[in-house]
C-alpha positions as CSV (number, residue, x, y, z in Angstrom):
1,X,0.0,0.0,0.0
2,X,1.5,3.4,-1.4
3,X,1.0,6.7,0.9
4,X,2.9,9.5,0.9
5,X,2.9,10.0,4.9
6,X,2.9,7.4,7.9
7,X,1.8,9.3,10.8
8,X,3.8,8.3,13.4
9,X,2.2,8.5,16.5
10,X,2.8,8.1,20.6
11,X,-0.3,7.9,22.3
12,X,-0.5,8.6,25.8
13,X,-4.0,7.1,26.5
14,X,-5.5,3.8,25.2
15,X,-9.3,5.6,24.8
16,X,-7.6,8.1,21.8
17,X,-5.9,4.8,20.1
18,X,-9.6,4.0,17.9
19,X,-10.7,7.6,17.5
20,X,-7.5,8.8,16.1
21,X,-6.8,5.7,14.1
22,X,-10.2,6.0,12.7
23,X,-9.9,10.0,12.0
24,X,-6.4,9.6,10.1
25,X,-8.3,6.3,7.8
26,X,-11.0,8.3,7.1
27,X,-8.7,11.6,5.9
28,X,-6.9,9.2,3.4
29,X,-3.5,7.6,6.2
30,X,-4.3,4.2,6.3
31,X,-0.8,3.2,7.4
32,X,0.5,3.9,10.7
33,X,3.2,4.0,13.0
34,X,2.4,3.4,16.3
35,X,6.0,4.7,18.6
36,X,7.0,2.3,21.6
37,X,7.3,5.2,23.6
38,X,4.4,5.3,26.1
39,X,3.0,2.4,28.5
40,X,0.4,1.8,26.7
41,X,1.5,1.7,23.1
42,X,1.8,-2.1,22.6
43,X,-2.7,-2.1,23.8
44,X,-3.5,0.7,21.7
45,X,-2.0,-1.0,18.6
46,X,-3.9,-4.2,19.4
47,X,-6.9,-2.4,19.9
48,X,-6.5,-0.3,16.1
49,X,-6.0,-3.7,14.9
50,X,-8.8,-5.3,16.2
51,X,-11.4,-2.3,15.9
52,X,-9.9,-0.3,12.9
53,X,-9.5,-3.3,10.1
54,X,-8.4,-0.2,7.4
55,X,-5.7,0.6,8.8
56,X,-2.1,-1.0,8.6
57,X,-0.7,-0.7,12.0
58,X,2.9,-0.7,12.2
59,X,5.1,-0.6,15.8
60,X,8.1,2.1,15.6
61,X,10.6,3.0,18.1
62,X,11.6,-0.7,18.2
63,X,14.9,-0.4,19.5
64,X,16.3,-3.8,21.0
65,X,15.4,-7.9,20.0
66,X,12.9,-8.5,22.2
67,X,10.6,-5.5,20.8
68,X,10.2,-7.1,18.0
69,X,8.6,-10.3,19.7
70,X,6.1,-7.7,21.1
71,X,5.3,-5.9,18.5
72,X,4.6,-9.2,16.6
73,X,2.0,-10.3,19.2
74,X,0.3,-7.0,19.3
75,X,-0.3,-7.7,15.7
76,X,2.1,-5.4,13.5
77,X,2.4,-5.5,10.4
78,X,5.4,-3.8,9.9
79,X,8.5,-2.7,12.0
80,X,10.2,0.5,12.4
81,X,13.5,1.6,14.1
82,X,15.6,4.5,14.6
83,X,18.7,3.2,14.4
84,X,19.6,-0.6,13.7
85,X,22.6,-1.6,15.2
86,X,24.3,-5.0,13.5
87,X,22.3,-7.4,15.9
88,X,19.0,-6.2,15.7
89,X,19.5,-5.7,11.9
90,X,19.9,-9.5,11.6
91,X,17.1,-10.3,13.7
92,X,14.5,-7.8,11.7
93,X,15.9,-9.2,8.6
94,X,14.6,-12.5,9.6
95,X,10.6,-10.5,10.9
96,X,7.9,-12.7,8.7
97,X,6.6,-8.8,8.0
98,X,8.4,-5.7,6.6
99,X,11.2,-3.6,8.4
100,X,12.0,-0.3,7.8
101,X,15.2,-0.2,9.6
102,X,17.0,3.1,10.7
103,X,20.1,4.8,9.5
104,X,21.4,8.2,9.2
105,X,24.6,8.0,7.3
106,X,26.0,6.3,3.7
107,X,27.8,3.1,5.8
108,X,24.9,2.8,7.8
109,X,22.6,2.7,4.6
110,X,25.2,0.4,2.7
111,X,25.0,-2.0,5.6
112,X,21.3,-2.4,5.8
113,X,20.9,-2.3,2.0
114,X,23.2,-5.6,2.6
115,X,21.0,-7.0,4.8
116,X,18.6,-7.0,1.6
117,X,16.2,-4.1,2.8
118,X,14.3,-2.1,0.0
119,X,13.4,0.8,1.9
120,X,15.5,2.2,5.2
121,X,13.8,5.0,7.6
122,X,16.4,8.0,7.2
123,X,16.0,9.5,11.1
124,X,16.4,12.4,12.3
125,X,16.2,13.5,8.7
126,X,16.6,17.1,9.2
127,X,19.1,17.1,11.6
128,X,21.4,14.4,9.4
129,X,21.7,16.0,6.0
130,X,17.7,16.5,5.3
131,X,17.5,16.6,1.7
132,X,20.8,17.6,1.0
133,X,22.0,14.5,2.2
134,X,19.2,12.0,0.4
135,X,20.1,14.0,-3.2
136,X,24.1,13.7,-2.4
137,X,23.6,9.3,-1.8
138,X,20.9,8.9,-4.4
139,X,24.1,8.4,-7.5
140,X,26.6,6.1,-5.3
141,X,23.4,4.0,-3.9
142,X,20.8,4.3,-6.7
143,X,18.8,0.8,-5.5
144,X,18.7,2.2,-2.0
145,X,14.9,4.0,-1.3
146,X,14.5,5.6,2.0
147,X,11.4,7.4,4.0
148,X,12.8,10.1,6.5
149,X,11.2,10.7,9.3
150,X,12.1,13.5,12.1
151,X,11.8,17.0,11.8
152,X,9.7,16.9,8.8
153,X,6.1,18.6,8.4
154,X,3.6,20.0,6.1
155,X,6.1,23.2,5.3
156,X,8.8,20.5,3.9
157,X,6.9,17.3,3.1
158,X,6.3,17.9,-0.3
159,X,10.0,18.3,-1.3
160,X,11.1,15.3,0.3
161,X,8.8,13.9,-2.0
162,X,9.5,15.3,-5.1
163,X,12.9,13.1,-4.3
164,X,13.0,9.8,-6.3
165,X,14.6,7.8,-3.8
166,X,12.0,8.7,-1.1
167,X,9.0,6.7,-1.0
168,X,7.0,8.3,1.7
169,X,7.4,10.5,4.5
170,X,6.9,10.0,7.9
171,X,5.9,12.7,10.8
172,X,3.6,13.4,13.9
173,X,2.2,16.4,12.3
174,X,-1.6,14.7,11.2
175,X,-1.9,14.0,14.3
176,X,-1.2,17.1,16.8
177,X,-0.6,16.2,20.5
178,X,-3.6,19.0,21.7
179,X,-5.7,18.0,18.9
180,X,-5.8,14.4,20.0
181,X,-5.7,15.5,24.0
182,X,-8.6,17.8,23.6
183,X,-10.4,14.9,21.3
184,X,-10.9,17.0,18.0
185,X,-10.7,14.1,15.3
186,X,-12.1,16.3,12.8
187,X,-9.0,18.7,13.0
188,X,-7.1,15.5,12.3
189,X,-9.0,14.1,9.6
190,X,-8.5,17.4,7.7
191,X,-5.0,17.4,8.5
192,X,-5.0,13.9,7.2
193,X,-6.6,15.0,4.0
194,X,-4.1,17.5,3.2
195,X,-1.6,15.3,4.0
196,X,-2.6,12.5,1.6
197,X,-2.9,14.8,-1.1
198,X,0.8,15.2,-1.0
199,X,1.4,13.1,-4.0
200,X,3.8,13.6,-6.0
């Protein structure tokens, strides 16, 4: 499934995990990126899983082996992490769904791209290179596709996507932390909306 952004979101309370999921589906974000960063990430993904069948709910922010386990059991359907150290890049490589394993320099990228993944999460984009750095690697590792993530927002989307090695972008910007505290889905579904329409 082709989108141009994966919201990437930490929820802080299991009762926004439907709503939100629900409000970013029904702006045009089917696929999305739920951050082990909170206690109660691992339930809200099972719960957008089980209520929320549109969407394709991913677990990011999986940093060491035994995330990946439970993320798996939660029901992800694809990994994400920021940075992929050698062992954990061998063990995602082996994940019976997709990994979009972190890097944020050429050796990094060359090493994963090894490891036979088709698309690598460049993080934090912005503060590694941004674009600069994505147009500078695209000649020496033309096979390599990546979707930055991390500092990246509806004022710079669109040019990471006018890139031809970027398939997507990802961000927390559909999904504002006071839109989903003070329960305004509709502000997000909009936010969705213009957000899908950043095709290229």
């Amino acid at each position: 499934m082709r989108v141009p952004v994966v919201p990437v979101l930490t929820i802080e309370r299991i009762a926004d995990a439907v709503p939100l999921a629900r409000a970013l589906v029904a702006g045009g974000l089917p696929v999305l990126e739920v951050t082990l960063r909170t206690p109660v990430a691992l339930e809200a993904a099972r719960a957008i899983a089980a209520d929320v069948p549109q969407a394709v709910v991913g677990i990011g922010t999986v940093t060491e082996i035994p995330d990946i386990r439970l993320a798996l059991s939660a029901g992800a359907r694809f990994l994400v992490s920021p940075g992929t150290p050698p062992a954990l890049a061998a063990a995602l490589a082996r994940v019976p769904v997709p990994a979009l394993p972190g890097c944020a320099t050429v050796s990094e990228a060359m090493a994963l791209a090894a490891h036979g993944f088709p698309v690598l999460k460049f993080f934090p984009a912005e503060a590694a290179g941004g674009i600069g750095f994505l147009k500078a690697v695209a000649a020496p590792l033309p096979s390599v596709k990546f979707c930055p993530t991390g500092g990246i927002d509806q004022r710079n989307a669109h040019d990471y996507l006018a890139l031809p090695n970027v398939v997507a972008v990802g961000g927390s910007w559909p999904a504002p932390r006071d839109a989903v505290a003070t329960g305004d889905f509709a502000r997000i579904t909009q936010l969705a909306q213009e957000a899908a329409g950043l095709r290229r």
